[in-house]
ZADO-1210 file (C-alpha; in nm, 4 decimals, padded with zeros to 6 digits):
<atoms>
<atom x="-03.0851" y="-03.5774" z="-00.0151" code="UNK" pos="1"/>
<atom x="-02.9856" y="-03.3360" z="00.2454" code="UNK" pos="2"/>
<atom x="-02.6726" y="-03.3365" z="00.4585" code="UNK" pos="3"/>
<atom x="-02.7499" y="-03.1855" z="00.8051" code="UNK" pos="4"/>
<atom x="-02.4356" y="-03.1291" z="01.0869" code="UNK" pos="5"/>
<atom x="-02.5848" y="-03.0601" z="01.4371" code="UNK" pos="6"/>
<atom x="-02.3550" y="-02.8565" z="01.6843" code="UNK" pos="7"/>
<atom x="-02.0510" y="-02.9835" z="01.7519" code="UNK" pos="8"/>
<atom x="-01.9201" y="-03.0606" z="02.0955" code="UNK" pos="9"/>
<atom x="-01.5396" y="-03.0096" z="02.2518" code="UNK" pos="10"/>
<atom x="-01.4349" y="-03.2923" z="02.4679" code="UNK" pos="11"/>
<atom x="-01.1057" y="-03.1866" z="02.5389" code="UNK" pos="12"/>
<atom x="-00.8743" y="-03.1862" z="02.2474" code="UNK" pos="13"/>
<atom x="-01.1389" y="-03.3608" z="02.0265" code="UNK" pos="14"/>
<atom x="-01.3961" y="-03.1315" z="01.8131" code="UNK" pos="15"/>
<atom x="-01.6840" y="-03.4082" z="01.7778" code="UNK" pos="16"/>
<atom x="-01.9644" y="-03.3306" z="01.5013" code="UNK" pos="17"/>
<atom x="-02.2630" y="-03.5749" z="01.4481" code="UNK" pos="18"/>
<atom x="-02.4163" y="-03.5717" z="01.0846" code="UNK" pos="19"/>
<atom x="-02.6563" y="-03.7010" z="00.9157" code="UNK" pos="20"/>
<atom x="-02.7806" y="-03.7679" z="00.5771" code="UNK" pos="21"/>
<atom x="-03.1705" y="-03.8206" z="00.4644" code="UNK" pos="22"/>
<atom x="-03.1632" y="-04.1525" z="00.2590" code="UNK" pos="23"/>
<atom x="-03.3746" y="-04.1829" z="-00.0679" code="UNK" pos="24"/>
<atom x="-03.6169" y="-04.3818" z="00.1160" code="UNK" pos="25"/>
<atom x="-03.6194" y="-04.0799" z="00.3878" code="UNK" pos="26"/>
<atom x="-03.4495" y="-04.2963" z="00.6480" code="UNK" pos="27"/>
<atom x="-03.1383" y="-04.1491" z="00.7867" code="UNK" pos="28"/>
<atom x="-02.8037" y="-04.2155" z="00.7975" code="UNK" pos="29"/>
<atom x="-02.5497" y="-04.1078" z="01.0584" code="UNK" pos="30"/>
<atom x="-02.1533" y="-04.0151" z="01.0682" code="UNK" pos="31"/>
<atom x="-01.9658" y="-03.8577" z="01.2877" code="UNK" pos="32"/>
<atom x="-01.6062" y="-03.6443" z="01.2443" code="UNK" pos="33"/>
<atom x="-01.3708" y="-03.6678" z="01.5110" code="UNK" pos="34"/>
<atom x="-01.0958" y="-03.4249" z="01.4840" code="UNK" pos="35"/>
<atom x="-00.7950" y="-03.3361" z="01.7163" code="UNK" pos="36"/>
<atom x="-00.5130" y="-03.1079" z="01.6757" code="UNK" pos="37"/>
<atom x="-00.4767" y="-02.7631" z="01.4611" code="UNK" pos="38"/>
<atom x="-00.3301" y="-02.6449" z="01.1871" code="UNK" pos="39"/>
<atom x="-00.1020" y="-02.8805" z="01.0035" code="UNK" pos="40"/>
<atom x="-00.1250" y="-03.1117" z="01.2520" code="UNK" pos="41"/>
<atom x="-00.5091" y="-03.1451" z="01.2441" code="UNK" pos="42"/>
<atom x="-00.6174" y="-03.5068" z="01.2137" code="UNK" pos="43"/>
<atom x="-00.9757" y="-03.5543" z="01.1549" code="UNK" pos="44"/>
<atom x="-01.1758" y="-03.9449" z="01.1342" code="UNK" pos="45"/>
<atom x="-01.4985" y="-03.9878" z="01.0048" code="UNK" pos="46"/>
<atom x="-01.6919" y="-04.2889" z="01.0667" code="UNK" pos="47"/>
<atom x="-02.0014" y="-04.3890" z="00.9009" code="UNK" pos="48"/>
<atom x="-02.2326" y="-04.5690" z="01.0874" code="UNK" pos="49"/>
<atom x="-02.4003" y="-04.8672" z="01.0051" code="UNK" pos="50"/>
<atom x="-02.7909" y="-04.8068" z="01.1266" code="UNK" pos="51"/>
<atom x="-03.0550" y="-04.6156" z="00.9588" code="UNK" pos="52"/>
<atom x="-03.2936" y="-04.4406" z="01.1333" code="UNK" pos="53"/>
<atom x="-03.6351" y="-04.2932" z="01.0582" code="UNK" pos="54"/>
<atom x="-03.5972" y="-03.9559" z="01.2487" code="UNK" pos="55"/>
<atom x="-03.2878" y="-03.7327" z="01.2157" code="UNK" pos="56"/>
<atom x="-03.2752" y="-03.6239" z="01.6041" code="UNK" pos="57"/>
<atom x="-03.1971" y="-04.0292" z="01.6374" code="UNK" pos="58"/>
<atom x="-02.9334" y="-04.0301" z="01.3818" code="UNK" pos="59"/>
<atom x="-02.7864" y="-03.7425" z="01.5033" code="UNK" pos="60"/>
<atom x="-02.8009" y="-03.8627" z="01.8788" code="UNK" pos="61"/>
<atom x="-02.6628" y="-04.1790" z="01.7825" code="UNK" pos="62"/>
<atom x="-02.3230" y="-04.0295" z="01.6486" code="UNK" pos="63"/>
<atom x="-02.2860" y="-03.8122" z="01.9435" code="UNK" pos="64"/>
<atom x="-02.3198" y="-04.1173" z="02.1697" code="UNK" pos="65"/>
<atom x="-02.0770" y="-04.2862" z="01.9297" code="UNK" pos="66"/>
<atom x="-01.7976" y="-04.0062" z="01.9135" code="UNK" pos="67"/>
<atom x="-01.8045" y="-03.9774" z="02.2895" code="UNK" pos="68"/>
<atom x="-01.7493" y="-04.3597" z="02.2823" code="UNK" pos="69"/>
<atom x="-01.4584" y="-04.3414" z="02.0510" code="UNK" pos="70"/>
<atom x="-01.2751" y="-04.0652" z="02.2655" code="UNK" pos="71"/>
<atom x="-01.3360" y="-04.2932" z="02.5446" code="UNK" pos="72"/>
<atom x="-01.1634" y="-04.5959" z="02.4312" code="UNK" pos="73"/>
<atom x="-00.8874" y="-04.3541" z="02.2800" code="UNK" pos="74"/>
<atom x="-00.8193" y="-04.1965" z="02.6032" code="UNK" pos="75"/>
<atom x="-00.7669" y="-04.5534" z="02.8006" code="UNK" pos="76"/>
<atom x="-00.3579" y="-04.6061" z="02.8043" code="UNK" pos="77"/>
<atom x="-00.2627" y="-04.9082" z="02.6544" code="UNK" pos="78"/>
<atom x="-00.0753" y="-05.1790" z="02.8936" code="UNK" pos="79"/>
<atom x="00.2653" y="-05.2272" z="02.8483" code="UNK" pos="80"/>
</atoms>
């Protein structure tokens, strides 16, 4: 089973890098790092997404679309 990152993409501070993995049944499954910050104070989340998906261009697409979505909701202030 091969692990394949795409090119990741800077959105700001954020570093987002889709992956995806080729399941045993040759489906694939996609994650997506989300990392912020440098050095010591690097923080990096990696979430593992739920769907399968029978090419890797659509996993892959679908964890860019899902990092970008993350970033989005992290960037709205919360109300006080």
């Amino acid at each position: 089973m091969e692990r394949f990152i795409n090119t990741s993409i800077r959105v700001g501070k954020y570093l987002i890098s889709p992956l995806s993995r080729e399941q045993r049944d040759g489906r694939h499954a996609a994650s997506v790092s989300i990392r912020s910050g440098t050095g010591s104070a690097t923080h990096d989340r990696v979430l593992r997404l739920v769907p399968v998906f029978d090419t890797q261009q659509a996993a892959l697409r679908y964890a860019t679309e899902q990092g970008l979505q993350w970033i989005a909701k992290a960037s709205v202030p919360y109300p006080h």
